[in-house]
LUMDO-244623 format. One record per atom (N, C-alpha, C, O): atom name; residue number from 0; x, y, z. Coordinates in steps of 0.001 Angstrom, whole numbers, plus 500000, padded with zeros to 6 digits. Layout:
  atomo  num      px      py      pz
     CA  NUM       X       Y       Z
...
END
This chain:
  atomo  num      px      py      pz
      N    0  817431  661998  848054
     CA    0  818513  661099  848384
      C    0  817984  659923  849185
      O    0  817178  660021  850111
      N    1  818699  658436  848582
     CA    1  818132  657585  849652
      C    1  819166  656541  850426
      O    1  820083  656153  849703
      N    2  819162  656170  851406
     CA    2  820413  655582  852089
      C    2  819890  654026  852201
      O    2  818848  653653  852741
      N    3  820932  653175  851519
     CA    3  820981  652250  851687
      C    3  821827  651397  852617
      O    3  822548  651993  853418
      N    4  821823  650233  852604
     CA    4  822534  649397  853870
      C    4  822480  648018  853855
      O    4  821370  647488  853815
      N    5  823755  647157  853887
     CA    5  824298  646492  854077
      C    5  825644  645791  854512
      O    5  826749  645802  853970
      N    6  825203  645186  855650
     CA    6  825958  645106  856447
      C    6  827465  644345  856421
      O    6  828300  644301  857325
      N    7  827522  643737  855011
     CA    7  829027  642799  854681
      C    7  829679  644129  853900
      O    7  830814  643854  853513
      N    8  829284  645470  853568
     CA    8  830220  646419  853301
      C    8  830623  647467  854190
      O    8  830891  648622  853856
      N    9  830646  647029  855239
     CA    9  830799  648295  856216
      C    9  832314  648083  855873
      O    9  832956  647035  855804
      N   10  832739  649522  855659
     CA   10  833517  650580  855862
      C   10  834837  650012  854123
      O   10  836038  649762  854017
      N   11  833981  650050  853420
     CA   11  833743  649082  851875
      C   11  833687  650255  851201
      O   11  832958  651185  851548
      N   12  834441  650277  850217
     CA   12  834334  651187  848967
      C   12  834033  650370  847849
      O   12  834783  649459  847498
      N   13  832914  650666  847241
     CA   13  832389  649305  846065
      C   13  832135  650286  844751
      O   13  831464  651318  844738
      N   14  832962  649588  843490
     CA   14  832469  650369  842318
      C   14  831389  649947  841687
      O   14  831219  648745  841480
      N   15  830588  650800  841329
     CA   15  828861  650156  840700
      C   15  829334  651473  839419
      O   15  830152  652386  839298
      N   16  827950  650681  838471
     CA   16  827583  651662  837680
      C   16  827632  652838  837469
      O   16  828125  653446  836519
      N   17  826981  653280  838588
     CA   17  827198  654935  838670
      C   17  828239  655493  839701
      O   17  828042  656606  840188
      N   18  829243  654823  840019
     CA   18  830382  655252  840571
      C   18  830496  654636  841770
      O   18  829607  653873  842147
      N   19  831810  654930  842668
     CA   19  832175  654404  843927
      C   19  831119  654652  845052
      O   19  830629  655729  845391
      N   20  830895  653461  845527
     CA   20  830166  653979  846841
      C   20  831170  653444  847822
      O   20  831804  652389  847850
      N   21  831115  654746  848817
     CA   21  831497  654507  850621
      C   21  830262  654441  851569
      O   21  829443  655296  851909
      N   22  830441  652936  851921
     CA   22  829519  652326  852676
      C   22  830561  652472  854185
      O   22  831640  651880  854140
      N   23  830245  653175  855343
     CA   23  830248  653435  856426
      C   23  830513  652081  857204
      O   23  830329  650899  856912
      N   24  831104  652843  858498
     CA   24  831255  651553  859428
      C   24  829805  650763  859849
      O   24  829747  649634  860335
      N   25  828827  651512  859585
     CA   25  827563  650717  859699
      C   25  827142  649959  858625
      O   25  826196  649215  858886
      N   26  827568  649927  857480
     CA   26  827419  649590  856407
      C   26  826428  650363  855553
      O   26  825805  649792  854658
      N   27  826236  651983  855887
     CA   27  824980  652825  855181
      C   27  825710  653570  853867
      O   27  826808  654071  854111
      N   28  825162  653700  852389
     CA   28  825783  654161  852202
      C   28  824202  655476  851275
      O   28  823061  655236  850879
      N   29  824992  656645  851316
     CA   29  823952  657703  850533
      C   29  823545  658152  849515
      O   29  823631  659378  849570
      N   30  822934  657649  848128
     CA   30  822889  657509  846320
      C   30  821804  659015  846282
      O   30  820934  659446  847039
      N   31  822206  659327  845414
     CA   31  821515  660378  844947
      C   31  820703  659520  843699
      O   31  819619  660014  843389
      N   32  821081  658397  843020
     CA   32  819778  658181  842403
      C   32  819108  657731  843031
      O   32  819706  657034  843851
      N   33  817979  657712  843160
     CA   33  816756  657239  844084
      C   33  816323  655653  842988
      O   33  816088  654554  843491
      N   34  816315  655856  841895
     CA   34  816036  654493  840963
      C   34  817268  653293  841442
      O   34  817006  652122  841719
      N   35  818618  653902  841457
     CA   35  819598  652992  841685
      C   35  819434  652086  843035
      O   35  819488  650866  843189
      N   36  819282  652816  843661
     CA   36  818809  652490  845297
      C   36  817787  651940  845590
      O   36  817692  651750  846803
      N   37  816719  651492  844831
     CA   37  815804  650574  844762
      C   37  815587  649654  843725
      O   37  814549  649006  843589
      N   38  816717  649592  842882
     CA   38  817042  648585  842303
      C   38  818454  647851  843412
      O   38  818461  646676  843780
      N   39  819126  648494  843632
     CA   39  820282  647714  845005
      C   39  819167  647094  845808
      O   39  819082  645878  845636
      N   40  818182  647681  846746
     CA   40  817272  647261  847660
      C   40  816806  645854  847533
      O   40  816619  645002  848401
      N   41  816619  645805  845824
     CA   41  815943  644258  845564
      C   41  817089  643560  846171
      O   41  816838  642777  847086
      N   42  818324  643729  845794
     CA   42  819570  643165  845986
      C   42  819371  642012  847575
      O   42  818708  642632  848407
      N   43  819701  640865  848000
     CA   43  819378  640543  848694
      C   43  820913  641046  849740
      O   43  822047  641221  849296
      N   44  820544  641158  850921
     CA   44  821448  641960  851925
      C   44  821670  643512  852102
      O   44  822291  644115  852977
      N   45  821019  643944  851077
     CA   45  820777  645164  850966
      C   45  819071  646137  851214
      O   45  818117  646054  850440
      N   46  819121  646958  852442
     CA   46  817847  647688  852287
      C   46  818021  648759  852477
      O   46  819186  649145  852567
      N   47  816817  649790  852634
     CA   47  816677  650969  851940
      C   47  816594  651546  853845
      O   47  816073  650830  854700
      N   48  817248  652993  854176
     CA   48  816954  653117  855416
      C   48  817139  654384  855407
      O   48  817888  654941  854604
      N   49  816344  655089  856480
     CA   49  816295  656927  856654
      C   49  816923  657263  858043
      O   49  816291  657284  859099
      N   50  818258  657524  857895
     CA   50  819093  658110  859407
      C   50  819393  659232  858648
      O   50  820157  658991  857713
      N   51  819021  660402  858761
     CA   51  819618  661412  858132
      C   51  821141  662249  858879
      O   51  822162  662485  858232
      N   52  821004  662475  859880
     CA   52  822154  662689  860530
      C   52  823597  660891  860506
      O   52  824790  660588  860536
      N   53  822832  660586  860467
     CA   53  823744  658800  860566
      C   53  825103  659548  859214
      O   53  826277  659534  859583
      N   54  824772  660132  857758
     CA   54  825696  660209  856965
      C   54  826647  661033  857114
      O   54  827873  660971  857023
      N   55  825354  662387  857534
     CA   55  826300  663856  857924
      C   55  827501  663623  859191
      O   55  828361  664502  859234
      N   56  827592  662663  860064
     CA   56  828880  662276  860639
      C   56  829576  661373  860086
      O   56  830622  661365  860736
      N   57  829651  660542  859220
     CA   57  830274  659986  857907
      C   57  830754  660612  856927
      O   57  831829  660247  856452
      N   58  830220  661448  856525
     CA   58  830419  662030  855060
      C   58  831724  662534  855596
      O   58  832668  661890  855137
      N   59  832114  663611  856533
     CA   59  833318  664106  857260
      C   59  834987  663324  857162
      O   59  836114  663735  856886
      N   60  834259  661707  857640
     CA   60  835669  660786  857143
      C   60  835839  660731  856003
      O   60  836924  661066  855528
      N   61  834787  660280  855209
     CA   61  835059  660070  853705
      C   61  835918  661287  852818
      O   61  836845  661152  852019
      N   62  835295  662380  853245
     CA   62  836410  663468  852541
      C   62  837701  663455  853350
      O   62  838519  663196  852467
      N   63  838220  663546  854203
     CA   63  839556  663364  854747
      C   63  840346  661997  854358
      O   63  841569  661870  854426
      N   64  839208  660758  853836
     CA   64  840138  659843  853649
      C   64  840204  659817  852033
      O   64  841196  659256  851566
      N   65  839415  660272  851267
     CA   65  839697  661025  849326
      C   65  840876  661675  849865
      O   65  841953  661179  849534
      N   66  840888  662739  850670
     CA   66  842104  663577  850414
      C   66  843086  662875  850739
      O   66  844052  663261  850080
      N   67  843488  661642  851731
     CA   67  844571  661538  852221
      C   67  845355  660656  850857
      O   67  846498  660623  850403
      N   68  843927  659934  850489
     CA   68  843820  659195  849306
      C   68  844690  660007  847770
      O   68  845729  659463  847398
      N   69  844228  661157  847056
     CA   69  844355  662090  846483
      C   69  845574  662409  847009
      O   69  846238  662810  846053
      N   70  846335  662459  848156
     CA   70  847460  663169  848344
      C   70  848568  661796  848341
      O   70  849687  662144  847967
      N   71  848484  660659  848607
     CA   71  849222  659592  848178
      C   71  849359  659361  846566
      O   71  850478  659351  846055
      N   72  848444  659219  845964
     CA   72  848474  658918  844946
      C   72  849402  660343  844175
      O   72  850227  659889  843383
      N   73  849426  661468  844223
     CA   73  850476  662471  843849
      C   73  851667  661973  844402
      O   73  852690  661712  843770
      N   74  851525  661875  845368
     CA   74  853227  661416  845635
      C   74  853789  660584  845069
      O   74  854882  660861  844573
      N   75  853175  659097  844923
     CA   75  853374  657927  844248
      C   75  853711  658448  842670
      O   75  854666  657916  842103
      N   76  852837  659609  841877
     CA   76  853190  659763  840397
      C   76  854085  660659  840204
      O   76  854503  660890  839069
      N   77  854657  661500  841604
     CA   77  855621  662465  841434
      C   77  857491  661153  841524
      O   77  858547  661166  840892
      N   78  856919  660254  842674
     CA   78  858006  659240  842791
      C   78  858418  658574  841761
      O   78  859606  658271  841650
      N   79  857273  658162  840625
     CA   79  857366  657280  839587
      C   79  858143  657807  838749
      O   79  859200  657310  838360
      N   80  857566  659103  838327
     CA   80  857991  659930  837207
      C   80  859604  659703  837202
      O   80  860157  659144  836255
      N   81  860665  660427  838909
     CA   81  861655  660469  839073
      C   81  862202  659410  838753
      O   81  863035  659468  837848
      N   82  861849  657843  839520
     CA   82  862530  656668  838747
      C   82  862457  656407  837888
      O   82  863028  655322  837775
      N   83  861848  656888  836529
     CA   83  861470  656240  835880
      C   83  862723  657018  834512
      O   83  863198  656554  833476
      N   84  862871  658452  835264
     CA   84  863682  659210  834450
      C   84  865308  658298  834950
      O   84  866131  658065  834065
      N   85  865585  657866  836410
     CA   85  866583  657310  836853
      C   85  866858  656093  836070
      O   85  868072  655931  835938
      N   86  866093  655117  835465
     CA   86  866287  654071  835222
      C   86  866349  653901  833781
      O   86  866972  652994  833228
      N   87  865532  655007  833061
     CA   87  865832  654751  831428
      C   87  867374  655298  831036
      O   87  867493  655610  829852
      N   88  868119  655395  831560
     CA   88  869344  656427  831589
      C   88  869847  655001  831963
      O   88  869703  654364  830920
      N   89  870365  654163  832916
     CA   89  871005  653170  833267
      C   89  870343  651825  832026
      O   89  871026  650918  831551
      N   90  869250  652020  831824
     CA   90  869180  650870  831269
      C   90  869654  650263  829947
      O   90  869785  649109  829541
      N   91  869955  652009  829206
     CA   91  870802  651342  827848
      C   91  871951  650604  827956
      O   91  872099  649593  827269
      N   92  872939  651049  828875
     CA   92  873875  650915  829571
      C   92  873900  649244  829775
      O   92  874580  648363  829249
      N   93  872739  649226  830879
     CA   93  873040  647257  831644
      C   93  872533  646385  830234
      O   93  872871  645206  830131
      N   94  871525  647179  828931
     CA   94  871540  646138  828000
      C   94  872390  645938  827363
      O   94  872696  644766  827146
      N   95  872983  646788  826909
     CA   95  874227  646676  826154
      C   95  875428  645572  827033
      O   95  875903  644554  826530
      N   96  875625  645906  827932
     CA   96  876472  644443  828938
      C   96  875722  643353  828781
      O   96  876237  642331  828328
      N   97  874459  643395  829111
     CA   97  874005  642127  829445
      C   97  874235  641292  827874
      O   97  874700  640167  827696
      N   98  873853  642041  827098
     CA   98  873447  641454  825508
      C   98  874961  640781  825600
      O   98  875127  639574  825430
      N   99  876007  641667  825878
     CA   99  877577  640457  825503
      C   99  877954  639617  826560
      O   99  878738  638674  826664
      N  100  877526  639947  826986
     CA  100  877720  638719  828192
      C  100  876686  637547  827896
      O  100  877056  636395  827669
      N  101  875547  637891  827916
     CA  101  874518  636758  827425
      C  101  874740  635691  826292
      O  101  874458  634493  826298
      N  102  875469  636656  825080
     CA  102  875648  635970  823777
      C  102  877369  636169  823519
      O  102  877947  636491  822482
      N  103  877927  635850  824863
     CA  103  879357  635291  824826
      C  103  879700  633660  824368
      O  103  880749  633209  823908
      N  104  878789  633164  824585
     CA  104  878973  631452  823861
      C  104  879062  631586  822157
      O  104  879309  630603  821459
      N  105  878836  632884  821620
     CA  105  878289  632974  820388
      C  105  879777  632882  819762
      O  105  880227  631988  819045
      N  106  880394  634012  820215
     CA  106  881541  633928  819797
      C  106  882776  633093  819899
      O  106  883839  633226  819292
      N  107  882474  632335  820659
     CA  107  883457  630505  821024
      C  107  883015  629372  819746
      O  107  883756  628438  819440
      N  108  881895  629592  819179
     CA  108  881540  628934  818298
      C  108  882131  629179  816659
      O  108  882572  630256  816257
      N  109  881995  627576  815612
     CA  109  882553  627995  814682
      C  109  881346  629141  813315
      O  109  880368  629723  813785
      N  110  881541  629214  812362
     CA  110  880250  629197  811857
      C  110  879625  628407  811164
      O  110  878462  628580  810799
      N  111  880290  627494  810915
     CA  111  879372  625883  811116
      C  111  878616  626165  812387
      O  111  877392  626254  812295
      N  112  879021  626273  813218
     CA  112  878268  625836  814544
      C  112  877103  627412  814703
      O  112  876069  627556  815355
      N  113  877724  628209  813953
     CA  113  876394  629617  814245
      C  113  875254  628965  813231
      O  113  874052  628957  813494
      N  114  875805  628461  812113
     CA  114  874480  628223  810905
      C  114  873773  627541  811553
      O  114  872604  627926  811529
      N  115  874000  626480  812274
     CA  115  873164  624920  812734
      C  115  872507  625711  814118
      O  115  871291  625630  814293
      N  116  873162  626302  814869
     CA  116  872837  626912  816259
      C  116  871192  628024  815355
      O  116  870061  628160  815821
      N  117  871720  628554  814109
     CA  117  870444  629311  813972
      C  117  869240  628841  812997
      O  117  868266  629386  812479
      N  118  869723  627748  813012
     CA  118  868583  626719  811810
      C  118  867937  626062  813232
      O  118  866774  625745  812985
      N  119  868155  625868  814101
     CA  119  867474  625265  815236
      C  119  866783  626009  816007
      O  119  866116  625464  816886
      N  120  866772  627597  815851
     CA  120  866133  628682  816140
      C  120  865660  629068  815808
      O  120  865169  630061  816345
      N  121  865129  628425  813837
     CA  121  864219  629026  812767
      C  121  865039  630272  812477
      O  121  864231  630987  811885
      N  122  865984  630820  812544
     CA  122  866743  632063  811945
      C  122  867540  631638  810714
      O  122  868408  630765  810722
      N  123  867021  632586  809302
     CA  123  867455  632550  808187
      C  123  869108  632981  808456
      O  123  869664  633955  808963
      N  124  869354  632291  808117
     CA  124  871371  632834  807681
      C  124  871937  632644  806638
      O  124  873082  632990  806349
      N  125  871157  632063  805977
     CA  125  871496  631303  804576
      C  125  872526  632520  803298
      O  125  873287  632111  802421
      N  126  872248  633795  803561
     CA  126  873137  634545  803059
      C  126  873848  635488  803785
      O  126  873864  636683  803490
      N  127  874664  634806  805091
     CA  127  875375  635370  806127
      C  127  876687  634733  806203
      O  127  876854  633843  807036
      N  128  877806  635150  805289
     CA  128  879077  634316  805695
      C  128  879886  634573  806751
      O  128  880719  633802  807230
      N  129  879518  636114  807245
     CA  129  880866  636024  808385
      C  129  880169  636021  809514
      O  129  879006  636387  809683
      N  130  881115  635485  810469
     CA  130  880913  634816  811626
      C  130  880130  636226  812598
      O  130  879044  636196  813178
      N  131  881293  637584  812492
     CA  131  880642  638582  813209
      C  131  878974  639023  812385
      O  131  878048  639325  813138
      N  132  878844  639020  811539
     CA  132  877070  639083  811176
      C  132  876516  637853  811502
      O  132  875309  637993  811696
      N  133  876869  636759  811639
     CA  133  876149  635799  811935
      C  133  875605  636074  813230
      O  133  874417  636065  813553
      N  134  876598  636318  813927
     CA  134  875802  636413  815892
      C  134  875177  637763  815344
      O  134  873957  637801  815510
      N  135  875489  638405  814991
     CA  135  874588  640228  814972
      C  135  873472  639383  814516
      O  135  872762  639236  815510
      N  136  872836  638610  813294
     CA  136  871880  638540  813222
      C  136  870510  637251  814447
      O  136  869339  637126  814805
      N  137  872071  636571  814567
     CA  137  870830  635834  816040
      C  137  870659  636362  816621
      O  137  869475  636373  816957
      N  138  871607  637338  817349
     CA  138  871131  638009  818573
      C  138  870090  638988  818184
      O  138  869517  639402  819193
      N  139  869682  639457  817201
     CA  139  868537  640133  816247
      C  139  867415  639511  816410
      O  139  866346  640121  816385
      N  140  867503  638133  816610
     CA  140  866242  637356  816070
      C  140  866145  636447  817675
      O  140  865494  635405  817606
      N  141  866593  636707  818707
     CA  141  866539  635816  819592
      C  141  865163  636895  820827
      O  141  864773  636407  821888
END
């Protein structure tokens, strides 16, 4: 194992190649590839350093803050799930209002005025005579 260090990632979680590193409030962080870590080293701000105890009082936060990490993120997909069941249930509901309320001008119009209203929208109507299929099909195509 080799510990690297730089000091603009202290207390920095950085994704690389071979996965997340937690770089410490000192900015050290501990790679088990030994190749990776001296290819970072070239890296300018980055060097190669031996505190062996320096991680083993680090490593301690890092798992308490995965878990606290790991235990938010369940909550957040247990929360989602619930709204998500709450809101597809209401939402047929507010589209269906919104859609007649939205395309209430439709029906004030003549169908002279739906043909021209849907030739200016690129919508075929050309074999649509009544007025109620006429809006069914803009509001189709809008």
């Amino acid at each position: 194992m080799v510990k690297i260090q730089n000091d603009k990632l202290r207390n920095r979680l950085v994704a690389t190649a071979i996965g997340q590193l937690y770089f410490d409030q000192d900015g050290c962080c501990e790679l088990n590839d030994d190749d990776f870590a001296i290819q970072l080293a070239d890296i300018e701000g980055f060097a190669i350093v031996d505190t062996e105890s320096h991680m083993e009082e680090n490593t301690s936060v890092l798992e308490q803050e995965n878990e606290i990490e790991e235990s938010n993120e369940e909550s957040n997909e247990e929360s989602n799930e619930e709204s998500n069941e709450d809101l597809s249930v209401g939402a047929e509901e507010e589209t269906e209002e919104e859609t007649e309320e939205e395309f209430a001008y439709l029906n004030e119009m003549t169908i002279n005025q739906l043909k021209t209203y849907a030739k200016q929208n690129r919508i075929d109507v050309k074999r649509v005579d009544r007025k109620d299929d006429l809006i069914k099909v803009i509001i189709s195509n809008l």
